[in-house]
N, C-alpha and C positions, 0 to 999 in steps of 0.2 A: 641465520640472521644473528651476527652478537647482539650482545648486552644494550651498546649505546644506539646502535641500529633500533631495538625493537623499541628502547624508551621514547626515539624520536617518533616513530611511525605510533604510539599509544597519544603521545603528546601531541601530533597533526588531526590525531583522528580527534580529540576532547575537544581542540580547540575549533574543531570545523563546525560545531554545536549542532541540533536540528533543525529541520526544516517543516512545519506541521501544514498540513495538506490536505488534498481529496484527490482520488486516483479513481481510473476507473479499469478494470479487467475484461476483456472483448476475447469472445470465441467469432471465429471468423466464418466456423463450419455451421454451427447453430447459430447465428448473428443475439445471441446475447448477452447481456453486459452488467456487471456487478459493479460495485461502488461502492467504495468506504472512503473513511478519512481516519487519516494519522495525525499524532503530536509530533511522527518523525518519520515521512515520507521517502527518505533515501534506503533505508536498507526493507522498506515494502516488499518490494516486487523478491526480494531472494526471499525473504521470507515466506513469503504466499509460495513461489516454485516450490521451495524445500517441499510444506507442507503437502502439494499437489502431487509430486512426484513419490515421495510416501507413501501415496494414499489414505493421508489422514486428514483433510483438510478437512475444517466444519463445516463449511457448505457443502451439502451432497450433489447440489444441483452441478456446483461449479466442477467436484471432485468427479463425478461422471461423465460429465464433458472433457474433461480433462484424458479421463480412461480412453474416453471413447476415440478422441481425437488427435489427441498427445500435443505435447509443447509447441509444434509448429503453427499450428492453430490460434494460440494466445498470445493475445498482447497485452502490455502494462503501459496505461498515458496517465502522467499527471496533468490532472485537468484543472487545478488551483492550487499556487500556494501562499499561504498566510503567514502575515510577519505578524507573530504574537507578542515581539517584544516587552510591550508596553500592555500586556496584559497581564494579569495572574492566572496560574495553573487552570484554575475552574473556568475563567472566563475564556481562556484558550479551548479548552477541551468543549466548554458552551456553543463558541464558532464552528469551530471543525465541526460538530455534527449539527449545527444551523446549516452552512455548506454542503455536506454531502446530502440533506433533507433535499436541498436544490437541486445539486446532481443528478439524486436519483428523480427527482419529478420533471427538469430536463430534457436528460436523455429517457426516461420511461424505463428505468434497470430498476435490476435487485438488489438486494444489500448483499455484498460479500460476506458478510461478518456478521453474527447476531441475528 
């Protein structure tokens, strides 16, 4: 990739901004289902994979389903997303885990995270 190539692909990615969220992660073999929320819902799911496929993810529960059953198994669905525009940092980050509180009472899942 030259020079003016990767400043435009840095320049589309800034300006795409994020998208703050609640997602939820489903073992299809175990039928259970984790739930967090993000300030920035798009690069989630590669991140959670990364983590899993490591084997270092914080969740042990998810981390061993994961061993147990491998990638074919899992899925990633965004289950809300929030336009925080018109909010401030703390009151964004207030919602999102107002939101995933509901998610996870919901669907009856675990927290991914924490």
């Amino acid at each position: 990739m030259d020079r003016s190539a990767r400043r435009e692909a840095i320049r589309d990615f800034k300006e795409r901004g994020s998208v703050a969220g609640v997602y939820a992660i489903r073992c299809a073999a175990t039928g259970e289902t984790w739930v967090a929320g993000a300030r920035n819902i798009g690069p989630a799911q590669n991140s959670i994979w990364f983590s899993l496929k490591q084997g270092a993810h914080m969740n042990r529960a998810m981390q061993a389903a994961w061993t147990a059953h491998g990638e074919g198994a899992f899925t990633y669905e965004v289950l809300e997303r929030i336009d925080g525009e018109e909010l401030t940092p703390l009151g964004l980050a207030d919602l999102v885990k107002d939101r995933a509180r509901h998610w996870l009472a919901e669907l009856g899942a675990k927290k991914a995270v924490g």
